[in-house]
DOVEX-397664 format. One record per residue (C-alpha): chain; x, y negated, z negated; residue number from 1. Coordinates in Angstrom, 3 decimals. Layout:
<site kette="A" xx="X" yy="Y" zz="Z" nr="NUM"/>
...
***
This chain:
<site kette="A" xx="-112.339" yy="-59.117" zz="7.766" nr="1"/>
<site kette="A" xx="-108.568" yy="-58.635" zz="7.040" nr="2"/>
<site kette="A" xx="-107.466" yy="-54.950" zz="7.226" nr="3"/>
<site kette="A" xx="-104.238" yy="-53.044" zz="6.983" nr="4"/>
<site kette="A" xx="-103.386" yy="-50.106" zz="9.673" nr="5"/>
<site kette="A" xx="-102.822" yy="-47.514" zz="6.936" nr="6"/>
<site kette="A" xx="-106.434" yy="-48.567" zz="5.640" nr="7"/>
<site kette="A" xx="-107.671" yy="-48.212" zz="9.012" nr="8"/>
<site kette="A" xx="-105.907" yy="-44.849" zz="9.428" nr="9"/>
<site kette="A" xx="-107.387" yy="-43.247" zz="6.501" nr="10"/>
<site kette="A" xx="-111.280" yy="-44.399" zz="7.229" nr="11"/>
<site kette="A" xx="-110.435" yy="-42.826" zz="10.731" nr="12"/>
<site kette="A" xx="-109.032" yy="-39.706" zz="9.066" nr="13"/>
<site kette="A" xx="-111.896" yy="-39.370" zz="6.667" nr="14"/>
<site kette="A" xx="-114.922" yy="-39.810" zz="9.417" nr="15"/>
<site kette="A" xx="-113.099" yy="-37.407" zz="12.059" nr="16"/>
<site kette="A" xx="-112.982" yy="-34.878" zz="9.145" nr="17"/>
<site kette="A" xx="-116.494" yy="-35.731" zz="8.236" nr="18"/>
<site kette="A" xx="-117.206" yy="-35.363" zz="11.915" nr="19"/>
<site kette="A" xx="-115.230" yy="-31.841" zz="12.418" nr="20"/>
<site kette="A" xx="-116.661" yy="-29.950" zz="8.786" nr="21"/>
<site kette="A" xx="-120.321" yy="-30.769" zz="10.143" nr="22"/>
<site kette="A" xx="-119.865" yy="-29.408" zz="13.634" nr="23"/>
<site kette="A" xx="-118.010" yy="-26.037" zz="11.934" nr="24"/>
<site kette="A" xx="-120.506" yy="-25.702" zz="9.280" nr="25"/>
<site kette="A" xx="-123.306" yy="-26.345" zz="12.073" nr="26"/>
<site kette="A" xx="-122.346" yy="-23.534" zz="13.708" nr="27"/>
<site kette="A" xx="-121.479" yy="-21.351" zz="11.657" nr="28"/>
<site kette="A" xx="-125.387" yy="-21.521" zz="10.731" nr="29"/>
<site kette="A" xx="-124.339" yy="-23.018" zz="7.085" nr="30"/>
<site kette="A" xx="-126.277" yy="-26.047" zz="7.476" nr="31"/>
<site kette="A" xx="-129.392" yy="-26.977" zz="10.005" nr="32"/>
<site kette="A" xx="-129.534" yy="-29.292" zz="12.891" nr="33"/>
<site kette="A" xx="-131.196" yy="-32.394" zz="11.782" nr="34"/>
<site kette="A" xx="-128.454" yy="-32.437" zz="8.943" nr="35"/>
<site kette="A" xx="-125.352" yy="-31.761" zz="11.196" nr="36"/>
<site kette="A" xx="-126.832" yy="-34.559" zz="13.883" nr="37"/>
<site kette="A" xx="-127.563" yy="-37.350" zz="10.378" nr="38"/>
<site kette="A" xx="-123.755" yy="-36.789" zz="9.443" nr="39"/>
<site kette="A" xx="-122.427" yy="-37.078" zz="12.930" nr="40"/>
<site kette="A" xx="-124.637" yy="-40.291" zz="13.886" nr="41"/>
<site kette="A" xx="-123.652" yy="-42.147" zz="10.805" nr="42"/>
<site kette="A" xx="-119.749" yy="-40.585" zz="10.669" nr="43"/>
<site kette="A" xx="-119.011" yy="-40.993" zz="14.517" nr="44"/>
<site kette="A" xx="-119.436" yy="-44.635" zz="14.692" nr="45"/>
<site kette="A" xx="-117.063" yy="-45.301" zz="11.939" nr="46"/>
<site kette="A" xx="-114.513" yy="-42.704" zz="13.217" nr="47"/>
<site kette="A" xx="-114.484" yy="-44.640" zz="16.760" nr="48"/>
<site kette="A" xx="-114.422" yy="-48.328" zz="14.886" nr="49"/>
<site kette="A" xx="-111.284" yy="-47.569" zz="12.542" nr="50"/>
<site kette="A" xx="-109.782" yy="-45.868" zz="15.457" nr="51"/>
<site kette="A" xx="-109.971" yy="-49.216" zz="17.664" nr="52"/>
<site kette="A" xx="-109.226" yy="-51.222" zz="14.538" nr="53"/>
<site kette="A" xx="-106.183" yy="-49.157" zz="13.778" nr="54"/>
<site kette="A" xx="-104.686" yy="-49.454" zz="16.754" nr="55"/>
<site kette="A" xx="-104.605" yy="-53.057" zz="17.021" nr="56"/>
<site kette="A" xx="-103.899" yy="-53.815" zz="13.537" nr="57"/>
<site kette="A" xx="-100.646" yy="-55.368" zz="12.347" nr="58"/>
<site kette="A" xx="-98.137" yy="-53.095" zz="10.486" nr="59"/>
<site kette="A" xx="-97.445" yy="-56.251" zz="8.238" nr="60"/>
<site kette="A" xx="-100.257" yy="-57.021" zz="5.423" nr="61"/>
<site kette="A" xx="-103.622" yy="-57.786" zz="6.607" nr="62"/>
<site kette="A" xx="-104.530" yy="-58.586" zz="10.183" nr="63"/>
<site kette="A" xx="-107.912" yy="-59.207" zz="12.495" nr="64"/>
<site kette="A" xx="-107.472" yy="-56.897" zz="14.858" nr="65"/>
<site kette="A" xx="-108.783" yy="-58.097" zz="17.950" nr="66"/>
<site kette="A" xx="-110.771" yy="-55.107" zz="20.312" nr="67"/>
<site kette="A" xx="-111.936" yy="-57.218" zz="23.049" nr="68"/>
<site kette="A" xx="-115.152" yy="-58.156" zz="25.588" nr="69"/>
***
């Protein structure tokens, strides 16, 4: 899959923030447990993914970043 870094930078952005507003609102009591744990497992792998992936994309047009073994 070709991807740009700015893509990559904005998925990151948007499951970190995902990530962040259901650890606040988890304890702040605004929202229970098994909800706050359901965003987190299904937000935290993508944050860590477009991390890697925007790291070792190209600046220029699309790349395949390459994360390793």
């Amino acid at each position: 899959m070709r991807m740009k870094k700015t893509t990559m930078a904005w998925i990151f952005r948007a499951g970190a923030g995902i990530c962040v507003i259901a650890s606040v609102l988890y304890f702040l009591g605004m929202i229970p447990l098994p909800l706050c744990a359901a965003l987190l497992v299904i937000a935290f792998p993508v944050t860590v993914l477009s991390l890697f992936f925007c790291w070792m994309a190209g600046v220029s047009g699309g790349d395949i970043p390459f994360i390793g073994y």
